[in-house]
ChimeraX commands (.cxc) that place a marker at each C-alpha (Angstrom):
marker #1 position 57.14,166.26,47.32 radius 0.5
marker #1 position 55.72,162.90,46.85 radius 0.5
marker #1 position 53.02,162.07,49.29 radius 0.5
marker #1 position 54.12,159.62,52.02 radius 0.5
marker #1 position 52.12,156.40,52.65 radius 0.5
marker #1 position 53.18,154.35,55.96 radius 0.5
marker #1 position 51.60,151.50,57.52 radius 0.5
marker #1 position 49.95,151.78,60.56 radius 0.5
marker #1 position 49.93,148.50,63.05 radius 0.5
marker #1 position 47.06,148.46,66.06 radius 0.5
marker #1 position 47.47,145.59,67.88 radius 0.5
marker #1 position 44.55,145.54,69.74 radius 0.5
marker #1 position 42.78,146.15,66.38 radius 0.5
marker #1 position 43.96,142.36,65.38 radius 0.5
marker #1 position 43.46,141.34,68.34 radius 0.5
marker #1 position 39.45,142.05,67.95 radius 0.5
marker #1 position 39.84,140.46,64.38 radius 0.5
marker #1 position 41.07,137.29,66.27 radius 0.5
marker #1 position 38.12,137.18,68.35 radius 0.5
marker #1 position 35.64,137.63,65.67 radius 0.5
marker #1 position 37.39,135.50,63.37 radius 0.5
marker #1 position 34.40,132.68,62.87 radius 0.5
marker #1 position 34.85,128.74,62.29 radius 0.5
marker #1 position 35.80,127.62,59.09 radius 0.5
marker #1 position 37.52,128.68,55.55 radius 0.5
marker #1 position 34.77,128.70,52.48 radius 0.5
marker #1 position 34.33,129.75,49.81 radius 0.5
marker #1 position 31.91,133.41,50.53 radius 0.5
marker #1 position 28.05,132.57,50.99 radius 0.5
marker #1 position 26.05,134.08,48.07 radius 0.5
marker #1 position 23.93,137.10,49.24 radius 0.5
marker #1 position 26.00,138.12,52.60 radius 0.5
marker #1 position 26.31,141.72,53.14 radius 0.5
marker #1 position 29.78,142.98,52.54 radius 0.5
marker #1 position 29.66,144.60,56.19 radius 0.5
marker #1 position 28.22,142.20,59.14 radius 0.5
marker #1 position 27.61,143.11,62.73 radius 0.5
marker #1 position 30.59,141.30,63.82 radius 0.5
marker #1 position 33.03,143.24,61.49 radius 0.5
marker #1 position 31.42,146.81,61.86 radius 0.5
marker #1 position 33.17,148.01,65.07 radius 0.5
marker #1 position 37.08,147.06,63.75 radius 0.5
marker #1 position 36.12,148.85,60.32 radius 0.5
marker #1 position 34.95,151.86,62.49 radius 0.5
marker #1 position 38.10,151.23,64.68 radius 0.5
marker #1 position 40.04,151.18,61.74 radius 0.5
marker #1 position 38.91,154.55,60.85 radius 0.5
marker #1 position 39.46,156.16,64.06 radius 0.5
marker #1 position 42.71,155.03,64.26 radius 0.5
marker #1 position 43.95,156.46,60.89 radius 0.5
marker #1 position 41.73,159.59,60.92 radius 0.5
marker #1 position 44.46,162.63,61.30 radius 0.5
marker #1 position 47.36,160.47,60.59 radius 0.5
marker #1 position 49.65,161.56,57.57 radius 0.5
marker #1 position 49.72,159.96,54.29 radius 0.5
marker #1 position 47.20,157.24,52.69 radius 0.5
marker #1 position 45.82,153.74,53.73 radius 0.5
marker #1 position 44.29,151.27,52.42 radius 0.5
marker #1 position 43.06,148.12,54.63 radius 0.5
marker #1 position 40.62,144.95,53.91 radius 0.5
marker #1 position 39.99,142.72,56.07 radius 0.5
marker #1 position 38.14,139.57,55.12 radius 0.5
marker #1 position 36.11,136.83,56.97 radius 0.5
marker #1 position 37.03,133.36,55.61 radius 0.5
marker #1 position 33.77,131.31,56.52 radius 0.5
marker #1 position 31.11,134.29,55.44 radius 0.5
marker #1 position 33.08,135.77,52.40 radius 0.5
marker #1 position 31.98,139.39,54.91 radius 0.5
marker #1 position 34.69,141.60,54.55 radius 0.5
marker #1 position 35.86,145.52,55.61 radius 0.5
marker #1 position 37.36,147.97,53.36 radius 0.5
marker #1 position 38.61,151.33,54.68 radius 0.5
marker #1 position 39.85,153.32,51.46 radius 0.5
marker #1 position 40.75,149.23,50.03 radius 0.5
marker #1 position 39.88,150.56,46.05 radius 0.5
marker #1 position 42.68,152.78,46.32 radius 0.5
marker #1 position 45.52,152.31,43.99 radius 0.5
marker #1 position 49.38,152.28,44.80 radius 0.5
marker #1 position 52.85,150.77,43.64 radius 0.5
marker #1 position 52.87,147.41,44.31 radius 0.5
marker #1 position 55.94,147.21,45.67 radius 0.5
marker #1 position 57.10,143.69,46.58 radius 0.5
marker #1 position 53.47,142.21,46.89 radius 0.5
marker #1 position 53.22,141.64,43.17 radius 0.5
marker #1 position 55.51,138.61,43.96 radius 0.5
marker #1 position 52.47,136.47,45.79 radius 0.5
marker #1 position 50.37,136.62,42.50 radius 0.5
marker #1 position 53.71,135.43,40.58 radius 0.5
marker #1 position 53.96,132.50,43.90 radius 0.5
marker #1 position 50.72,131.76,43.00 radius 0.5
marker #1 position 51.08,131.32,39.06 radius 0.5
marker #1 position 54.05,129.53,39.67 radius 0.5
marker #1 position 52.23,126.74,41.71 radius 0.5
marker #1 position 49.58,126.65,39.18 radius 0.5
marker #1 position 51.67,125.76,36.47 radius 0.5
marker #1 position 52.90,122.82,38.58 radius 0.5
marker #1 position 50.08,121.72,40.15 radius 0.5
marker #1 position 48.93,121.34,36.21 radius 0.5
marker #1 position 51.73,119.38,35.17 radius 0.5
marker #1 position 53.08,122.75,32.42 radius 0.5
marker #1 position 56.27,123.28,34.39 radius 0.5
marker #1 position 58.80,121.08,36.83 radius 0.5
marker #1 position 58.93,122.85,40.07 radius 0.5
marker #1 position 62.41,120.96,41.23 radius 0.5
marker #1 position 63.23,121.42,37.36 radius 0.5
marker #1 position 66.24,124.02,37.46 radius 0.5
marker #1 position 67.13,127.21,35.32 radius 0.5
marker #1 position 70.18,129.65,34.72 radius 0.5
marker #1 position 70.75,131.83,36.94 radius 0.5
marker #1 position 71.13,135.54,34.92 radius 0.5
marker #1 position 71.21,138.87,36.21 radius 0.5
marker #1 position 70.41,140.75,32.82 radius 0.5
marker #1 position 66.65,141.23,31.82 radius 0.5
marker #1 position 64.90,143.08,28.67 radius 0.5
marker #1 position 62.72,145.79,29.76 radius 0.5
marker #1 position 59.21,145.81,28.35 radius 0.5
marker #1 position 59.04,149.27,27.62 radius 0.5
marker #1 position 61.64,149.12,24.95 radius 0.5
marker #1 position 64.25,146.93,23.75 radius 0.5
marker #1 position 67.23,147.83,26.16 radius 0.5
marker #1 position 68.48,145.69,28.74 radius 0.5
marker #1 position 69.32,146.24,32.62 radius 0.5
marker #1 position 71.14,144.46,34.91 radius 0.5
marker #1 position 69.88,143.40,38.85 radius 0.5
marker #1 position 72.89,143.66,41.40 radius 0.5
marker #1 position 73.14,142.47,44.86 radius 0.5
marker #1 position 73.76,145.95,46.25 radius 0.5
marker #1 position 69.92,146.88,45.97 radius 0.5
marker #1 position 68.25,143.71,46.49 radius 0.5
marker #1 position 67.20,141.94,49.41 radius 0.5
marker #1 position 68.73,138.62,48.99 radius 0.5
marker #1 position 72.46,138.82,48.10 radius 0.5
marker #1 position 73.48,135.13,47.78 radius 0.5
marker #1 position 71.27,134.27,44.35 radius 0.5
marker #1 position 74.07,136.57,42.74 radius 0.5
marker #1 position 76.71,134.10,43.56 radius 0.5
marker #1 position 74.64,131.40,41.63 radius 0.5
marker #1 position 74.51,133.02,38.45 radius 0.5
marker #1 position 75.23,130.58,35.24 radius 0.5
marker #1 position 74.10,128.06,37.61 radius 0.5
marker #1 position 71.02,126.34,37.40 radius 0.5
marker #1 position 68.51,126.86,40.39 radius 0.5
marker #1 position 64.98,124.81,40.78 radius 0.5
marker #1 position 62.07,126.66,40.44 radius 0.5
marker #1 position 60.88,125.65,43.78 radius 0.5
marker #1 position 64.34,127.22,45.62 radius 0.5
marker #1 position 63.60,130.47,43.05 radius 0.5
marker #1 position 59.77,130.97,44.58 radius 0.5
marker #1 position 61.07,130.67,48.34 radius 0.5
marker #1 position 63.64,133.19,47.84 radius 0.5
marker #1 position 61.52,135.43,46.19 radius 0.5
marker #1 position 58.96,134.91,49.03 radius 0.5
marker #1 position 61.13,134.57,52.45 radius 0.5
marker #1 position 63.50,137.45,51.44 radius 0.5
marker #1 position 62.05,138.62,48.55 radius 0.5
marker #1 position 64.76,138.23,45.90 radius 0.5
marker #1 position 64.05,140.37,43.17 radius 0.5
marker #1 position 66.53,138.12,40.73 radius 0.5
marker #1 position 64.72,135.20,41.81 radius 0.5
marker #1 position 61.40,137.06,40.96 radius 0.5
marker #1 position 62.39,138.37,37.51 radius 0.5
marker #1 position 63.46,135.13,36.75 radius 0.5
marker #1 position 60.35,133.49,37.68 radius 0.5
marker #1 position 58.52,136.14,35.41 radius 0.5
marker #1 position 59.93,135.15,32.71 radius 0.5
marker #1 position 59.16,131.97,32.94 radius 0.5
marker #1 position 55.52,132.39,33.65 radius 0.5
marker #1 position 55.04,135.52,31.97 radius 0.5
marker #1 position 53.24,138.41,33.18 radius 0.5
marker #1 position 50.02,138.08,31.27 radius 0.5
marker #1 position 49.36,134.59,32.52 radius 0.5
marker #1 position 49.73,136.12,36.34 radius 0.5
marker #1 position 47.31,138.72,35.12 radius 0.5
marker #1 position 44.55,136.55,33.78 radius 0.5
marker #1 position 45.14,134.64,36.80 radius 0.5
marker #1 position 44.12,137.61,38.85 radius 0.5
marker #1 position 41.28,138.13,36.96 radius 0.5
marker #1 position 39.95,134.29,37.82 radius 0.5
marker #1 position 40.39,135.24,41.49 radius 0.5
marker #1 position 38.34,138.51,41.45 radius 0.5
marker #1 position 41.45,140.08,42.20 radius 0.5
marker #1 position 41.36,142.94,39.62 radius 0.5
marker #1 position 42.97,145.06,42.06 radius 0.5
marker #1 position 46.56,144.56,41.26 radius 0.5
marker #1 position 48.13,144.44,37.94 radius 0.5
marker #1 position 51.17,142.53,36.84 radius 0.5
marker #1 position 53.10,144.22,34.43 radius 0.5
marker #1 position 57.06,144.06,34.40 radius 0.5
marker #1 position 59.75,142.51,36.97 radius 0.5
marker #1 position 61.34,144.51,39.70 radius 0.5
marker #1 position 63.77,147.32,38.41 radius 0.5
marker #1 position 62.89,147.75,35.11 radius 0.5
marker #1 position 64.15,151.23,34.74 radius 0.5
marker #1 position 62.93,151.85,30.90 radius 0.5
marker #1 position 59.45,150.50,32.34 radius 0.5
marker #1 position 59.04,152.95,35.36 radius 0.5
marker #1 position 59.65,156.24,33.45 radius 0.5
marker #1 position 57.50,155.27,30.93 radius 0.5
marker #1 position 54.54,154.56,34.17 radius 0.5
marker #1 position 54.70,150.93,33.20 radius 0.5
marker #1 position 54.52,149.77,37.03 radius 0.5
marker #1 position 52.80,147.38,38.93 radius 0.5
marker #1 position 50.18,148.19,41.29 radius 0.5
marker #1 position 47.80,147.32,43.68 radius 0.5
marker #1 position 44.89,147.89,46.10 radius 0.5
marker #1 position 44.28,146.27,49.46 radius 0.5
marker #1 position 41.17,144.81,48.05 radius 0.5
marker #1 position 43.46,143.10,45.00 radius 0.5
marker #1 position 46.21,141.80,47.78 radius 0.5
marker #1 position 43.04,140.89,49.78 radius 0.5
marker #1 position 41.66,138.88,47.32 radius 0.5
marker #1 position 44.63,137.36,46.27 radius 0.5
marker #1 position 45.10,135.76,50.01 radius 0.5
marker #1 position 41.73,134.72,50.47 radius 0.5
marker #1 position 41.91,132.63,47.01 radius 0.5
marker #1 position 45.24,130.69,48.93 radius 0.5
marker #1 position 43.29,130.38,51.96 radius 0.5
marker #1 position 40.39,128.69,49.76 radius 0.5
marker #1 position 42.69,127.00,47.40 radius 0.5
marker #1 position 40.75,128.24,45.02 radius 0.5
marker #1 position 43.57,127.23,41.80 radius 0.5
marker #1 position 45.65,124.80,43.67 radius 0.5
marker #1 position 44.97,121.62,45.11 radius 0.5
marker #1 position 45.57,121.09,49.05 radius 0.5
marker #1 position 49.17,119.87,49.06 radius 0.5
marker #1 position 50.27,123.06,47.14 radius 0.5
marker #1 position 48.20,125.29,49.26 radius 0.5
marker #1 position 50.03,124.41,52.01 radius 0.5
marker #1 position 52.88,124.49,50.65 radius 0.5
marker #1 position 52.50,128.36,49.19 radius 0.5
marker #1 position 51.44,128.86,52.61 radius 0.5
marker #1 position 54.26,127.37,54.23 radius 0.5
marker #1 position 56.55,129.49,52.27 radius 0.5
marker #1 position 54.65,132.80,52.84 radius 0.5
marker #1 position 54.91,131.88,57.15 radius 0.5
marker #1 position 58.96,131.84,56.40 radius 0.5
marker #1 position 58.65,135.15,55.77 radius 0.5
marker #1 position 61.61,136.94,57.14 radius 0.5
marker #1 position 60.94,140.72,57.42 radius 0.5
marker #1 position 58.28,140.68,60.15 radius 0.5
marker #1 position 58.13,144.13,61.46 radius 0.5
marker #1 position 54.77,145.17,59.89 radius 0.5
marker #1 position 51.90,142.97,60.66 radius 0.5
marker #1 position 53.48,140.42,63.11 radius 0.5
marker #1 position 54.01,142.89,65.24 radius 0.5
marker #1 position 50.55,143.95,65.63 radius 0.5
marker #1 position 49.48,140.15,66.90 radius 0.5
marker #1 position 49.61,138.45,69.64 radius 0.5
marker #1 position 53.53,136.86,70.19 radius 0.5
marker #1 position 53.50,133.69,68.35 radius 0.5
marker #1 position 50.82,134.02,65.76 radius 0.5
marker #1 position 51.10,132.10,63.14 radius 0.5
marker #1 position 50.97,134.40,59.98 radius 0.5
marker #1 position 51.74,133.68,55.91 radius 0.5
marker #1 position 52.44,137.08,54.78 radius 0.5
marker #1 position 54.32,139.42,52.09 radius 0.5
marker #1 position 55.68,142.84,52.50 radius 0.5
marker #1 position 56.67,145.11,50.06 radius 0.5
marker #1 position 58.35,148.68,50.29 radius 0.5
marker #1 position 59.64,151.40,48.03 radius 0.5
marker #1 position 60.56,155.04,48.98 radius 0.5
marker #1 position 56.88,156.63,50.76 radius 0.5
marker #1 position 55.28,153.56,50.64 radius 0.5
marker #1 position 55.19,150.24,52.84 radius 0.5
marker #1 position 52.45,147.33,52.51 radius 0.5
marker #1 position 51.83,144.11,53.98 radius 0.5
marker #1 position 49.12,141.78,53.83 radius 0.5
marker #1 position 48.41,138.01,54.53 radius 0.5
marker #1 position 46.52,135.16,55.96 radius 0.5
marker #1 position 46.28,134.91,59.54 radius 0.5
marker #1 position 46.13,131.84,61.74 radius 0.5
marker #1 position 45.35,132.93,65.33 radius 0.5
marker #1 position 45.28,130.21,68.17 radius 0.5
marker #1 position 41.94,128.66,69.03 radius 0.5
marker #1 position 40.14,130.69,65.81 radius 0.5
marker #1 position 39.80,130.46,62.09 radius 0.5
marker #1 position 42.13,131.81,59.96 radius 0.5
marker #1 position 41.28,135.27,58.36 radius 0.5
marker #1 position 42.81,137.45,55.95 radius 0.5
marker #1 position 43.84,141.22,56.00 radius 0.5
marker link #1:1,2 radius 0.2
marker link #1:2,3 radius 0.2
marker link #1:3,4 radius 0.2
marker link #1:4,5 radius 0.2
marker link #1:5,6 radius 0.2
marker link #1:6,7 radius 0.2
marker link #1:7,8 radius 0.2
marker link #1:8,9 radius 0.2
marker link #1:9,10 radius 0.2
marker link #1:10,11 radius 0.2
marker link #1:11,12 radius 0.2
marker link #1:12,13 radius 0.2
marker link #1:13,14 radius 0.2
marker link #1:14,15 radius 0.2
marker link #1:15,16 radius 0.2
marker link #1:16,17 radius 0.2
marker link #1:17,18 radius 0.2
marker link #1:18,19 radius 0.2
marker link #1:19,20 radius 0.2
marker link #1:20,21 radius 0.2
marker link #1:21,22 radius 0.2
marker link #1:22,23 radius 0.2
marker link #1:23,24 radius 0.2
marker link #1:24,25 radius 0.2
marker link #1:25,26 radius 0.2
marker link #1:26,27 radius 0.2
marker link #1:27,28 radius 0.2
marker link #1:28,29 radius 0.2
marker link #1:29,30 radius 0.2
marker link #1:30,31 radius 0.2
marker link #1:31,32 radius 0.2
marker link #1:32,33 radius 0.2
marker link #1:33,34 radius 0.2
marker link #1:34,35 radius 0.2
marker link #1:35,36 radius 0.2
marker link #1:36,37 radius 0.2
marker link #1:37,38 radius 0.2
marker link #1:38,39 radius 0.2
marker link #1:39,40 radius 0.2
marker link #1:40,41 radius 0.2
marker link #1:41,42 radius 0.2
marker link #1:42,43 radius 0.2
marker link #1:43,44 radius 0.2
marker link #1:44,45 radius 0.2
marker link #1:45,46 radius 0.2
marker link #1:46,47 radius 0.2
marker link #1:47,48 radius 0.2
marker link #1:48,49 radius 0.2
marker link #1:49,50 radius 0.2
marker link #1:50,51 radius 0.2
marker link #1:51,52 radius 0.2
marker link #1:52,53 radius 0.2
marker link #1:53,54 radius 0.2
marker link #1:54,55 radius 0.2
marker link #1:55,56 radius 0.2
marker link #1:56,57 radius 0.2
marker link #1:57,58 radius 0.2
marker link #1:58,59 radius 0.2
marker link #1:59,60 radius 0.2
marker link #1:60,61 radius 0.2
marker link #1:61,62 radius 0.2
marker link #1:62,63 radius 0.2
marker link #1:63,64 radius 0.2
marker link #1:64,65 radius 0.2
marker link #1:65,66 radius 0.2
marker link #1:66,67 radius 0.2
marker link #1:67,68 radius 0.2
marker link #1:68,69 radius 0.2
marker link #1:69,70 radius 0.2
marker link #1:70,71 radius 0.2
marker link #1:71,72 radius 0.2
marker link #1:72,73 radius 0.2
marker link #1:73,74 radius 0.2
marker link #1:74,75 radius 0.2
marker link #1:75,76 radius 0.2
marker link #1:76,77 radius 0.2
marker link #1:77,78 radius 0.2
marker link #1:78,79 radius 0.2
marker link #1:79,80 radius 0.2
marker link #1:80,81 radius 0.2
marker link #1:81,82 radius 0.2
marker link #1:82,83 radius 0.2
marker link #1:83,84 radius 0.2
marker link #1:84,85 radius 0.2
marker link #1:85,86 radius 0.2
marker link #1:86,87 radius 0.2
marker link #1:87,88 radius 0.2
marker link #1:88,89 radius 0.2
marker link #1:89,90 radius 0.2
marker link #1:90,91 radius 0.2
marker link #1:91,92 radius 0.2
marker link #1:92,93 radius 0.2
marker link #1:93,94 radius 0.2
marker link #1:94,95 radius 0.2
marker link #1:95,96 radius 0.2
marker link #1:96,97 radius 0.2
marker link #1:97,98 radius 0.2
marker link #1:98,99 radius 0.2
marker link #1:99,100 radius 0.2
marker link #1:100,101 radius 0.2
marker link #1:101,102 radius 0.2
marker link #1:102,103 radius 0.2
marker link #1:103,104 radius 0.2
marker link #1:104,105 radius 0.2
marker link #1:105,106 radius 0.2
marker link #1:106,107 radius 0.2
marker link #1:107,108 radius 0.2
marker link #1:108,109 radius 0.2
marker link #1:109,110 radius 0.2
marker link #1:110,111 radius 0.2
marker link #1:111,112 radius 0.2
marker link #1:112,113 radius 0.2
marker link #1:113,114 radius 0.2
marker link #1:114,115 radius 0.2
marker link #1:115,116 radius 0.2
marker link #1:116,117 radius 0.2
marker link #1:117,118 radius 0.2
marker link #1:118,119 radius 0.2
marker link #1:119,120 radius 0.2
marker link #1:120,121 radius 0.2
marker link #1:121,122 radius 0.2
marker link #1:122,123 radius 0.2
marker link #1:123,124 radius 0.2
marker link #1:124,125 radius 0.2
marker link #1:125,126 radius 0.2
marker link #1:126,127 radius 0.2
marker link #1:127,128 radius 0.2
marker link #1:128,129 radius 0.2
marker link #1:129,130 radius 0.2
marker link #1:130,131 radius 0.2
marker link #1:131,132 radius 0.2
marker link #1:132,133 radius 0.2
marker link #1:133,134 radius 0.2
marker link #1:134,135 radius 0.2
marker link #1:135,136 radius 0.2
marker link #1:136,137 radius 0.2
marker link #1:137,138 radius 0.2
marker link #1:138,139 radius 0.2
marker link #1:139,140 radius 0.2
marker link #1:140,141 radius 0.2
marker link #1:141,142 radius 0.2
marker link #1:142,143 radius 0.2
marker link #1:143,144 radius 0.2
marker link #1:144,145 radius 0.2
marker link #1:145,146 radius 0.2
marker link #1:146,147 radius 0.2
marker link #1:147,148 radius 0.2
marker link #1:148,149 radius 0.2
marker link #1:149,150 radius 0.2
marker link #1:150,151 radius 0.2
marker link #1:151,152 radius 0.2
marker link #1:152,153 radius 0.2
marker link #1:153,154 radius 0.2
marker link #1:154,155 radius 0.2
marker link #1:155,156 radius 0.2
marker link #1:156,157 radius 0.2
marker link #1:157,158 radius 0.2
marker link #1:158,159 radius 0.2
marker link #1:159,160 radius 0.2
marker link #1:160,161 radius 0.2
marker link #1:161,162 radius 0.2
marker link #1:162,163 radius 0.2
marker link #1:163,164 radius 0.2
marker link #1:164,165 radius 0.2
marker link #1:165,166 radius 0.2
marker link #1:166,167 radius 0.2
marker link #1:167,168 radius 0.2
marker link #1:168,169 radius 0.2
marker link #1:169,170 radius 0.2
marker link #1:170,171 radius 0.2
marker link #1:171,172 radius 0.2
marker link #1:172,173 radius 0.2
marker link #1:173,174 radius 0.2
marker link #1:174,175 radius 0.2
marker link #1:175,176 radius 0.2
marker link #1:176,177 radius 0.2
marker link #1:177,178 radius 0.2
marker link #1:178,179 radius 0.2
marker link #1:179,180 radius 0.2
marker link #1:180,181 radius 0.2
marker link #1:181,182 radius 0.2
marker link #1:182,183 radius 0.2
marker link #1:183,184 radius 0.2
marker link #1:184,185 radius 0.2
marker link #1:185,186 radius 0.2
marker link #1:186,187 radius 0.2
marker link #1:187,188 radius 0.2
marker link #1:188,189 radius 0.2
marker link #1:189,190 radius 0.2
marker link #1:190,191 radius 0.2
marker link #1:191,192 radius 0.2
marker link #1:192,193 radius 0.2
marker link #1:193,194 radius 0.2
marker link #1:194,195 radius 0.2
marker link #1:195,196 radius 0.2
marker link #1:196,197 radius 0.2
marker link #1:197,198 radius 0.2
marker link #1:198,199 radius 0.2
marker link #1:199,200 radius 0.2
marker link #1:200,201 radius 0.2
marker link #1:201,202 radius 0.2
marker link #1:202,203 radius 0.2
marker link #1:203,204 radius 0.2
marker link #1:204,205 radius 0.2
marker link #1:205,206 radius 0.2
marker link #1:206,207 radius 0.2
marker link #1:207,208 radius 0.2
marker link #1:208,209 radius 0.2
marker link #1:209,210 radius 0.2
marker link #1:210,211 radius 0.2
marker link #1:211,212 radius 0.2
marker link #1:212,213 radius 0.2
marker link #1:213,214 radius 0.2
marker link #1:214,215 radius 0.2
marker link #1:215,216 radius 0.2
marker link #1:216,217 radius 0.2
marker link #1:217,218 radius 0.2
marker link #1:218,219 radius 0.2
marker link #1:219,220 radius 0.2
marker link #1:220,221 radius 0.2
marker link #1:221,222 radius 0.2
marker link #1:222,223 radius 0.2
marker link #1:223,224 radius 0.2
marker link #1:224,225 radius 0.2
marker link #1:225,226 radius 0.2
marker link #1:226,227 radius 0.2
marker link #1:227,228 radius 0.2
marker link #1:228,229 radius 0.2
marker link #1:229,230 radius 0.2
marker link #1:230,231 radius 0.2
marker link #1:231,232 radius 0.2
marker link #1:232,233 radius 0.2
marker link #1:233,234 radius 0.2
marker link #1:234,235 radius 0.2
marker link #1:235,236 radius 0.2
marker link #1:236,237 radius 0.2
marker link #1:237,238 radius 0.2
marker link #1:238,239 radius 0.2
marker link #1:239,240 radius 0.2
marker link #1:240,241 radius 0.2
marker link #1:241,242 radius 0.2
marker link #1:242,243 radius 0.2
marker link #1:243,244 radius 0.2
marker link #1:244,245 radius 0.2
marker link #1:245,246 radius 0.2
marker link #1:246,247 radius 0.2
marker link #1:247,248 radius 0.2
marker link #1:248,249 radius 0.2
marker link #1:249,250 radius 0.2
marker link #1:250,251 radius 0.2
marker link #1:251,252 radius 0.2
marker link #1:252,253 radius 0.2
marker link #1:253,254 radius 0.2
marker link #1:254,255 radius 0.2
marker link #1:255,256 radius 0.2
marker link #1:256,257 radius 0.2
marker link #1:257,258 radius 0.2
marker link #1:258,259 radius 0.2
marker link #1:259,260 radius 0.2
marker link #1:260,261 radius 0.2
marker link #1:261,262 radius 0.2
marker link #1:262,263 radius 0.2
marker link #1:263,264 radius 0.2
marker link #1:264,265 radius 0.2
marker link #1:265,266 radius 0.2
marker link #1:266,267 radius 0.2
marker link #1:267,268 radius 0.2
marker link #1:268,269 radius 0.2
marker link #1:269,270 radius 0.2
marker link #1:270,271 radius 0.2
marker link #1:271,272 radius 0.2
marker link #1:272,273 radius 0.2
marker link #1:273,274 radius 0.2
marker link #1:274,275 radius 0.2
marker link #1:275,276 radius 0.2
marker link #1:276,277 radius 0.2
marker link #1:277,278 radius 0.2
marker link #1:278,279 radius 0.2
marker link #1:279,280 radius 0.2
view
């Protein structure tokens, strides 16, 4: 039986990251410790809470004005799930910020893809995806822009392979590797059947996702304006029943989830009220 891995949400947990959340977003100071005094007692709160619990977790948790951060089990590996699409979000916005692609440029709307692991094709339907009303659009053409928040907001896997193939998957990866965020790898759209028996998946560790965040939060690739604009889309999120819930009511949060059968993720930047901003 495949091991289960399940998300655990502590509210008062967040809570104490809100309150030791420090000033500012910056790039991390050169020489800080990865584990300060003010992060110590969540990591070892972190720990108690999951200690007995069934299943796996990984957590990171990183301070946006130090560069300090806490990892409990955050180098271990997993399917990505639907967090490989922030990466994609990101590489996306690149490419426009740098003039290589249109964002409010449109493309066709198709539903069959080639699989990398061979030369077969497959076919996304509505039935198993979580935005339905992309279908309807096919042999359309859709803007970029509307592509990356439906992949975002209710993560549409069309809108995702799509997006893939116009940015490719080795330009997201050696955009990962820019942001230190070695963690996750890129390889194939979502339900690529060929790909996934053959172990061609995409993964991730909460360090990777992390990493990935903090690099938004910095606007470490992307000038301001499309920051905030990534960011804007990732607080539209609609499935908020993972890490929302574990904040105070009415924290402001850009996130991403991402599920598949015995495993659930979610990660993001988070703005609490009267502190910095801070990632986990």
């Amino acid at each position: 039986m495949r091991r289960q891995t399940r998300f655990i949400l502590i509210p008062a947990l967040f809570a104490f990251a809100c309150s030791a959340a420090p000033r500012a977003v910056a790039p991390p100071s050169p020489g800080v410790p990865p584990f300060g005094d003010g992060l110590a007692p969540l990591e070892a709160a972190i720990r108690a809470r999951i200690a007995g619990e069934t299943g796996e977790f990984g957590v990171a948790v990183i301070d946006l004005e130090t560069g300090r951060r806490i990892g409990v089990n955050d180098d271990l590996v997993m399917h990505a799930a639907s967090t490989m699409k922030v990466p994609v979000l990101v590489e996306l916005y690149r490419r426009g910020a740098s003039g290589l692609i249109d964002l409010d440029g449109g493309m066709p709307v198709r539903t069959r893809f080639r699989s990398i692991a061979d030369t077969s094709h497959y076919e996304l339907d509505a039935a198993s995806d979580g935005e339905t009303e992309l279908y309807k659009l096919a042999g359309t053409h859709v803007t970029l822009r509307e592509l990356a928040r439906r992949m975002t907001v209710r993560s549409s896997n069309l809108a995702t392979n799509l997006l893939i193939d116009t940015v490719g998957a080795t330009a997201v990866m050696d955009m990962l590797a820019r942001i230190d965020a070695t963690g996750m790898t890129v390889r194939r759209g979502v339900e690529d059947g060929p790909a996934y028996a053959a172990g061609l998946n995409n993964t991730t560790n909460a360090r990777g996702l992390a990493n990935v965040f903090a690099s938004i939060a910095r606007c470490d690739l992307l000038p301001r304006s499309q920051c905030d604009e990534v960011v804007r889309i990732l607080a539209e999120q609609e499935f908020n029943d993972m890490l929302p819930t574990g904040l105070p009511t009415g924290t402001r949060i850009a996130h991403k989830t991402g599920w598949i059968t015995g495993i659930q993720h979610d990660g993001g930047i988070v703005f609490p009220d009267g502190s910095p901003p801070f990632v986990v």
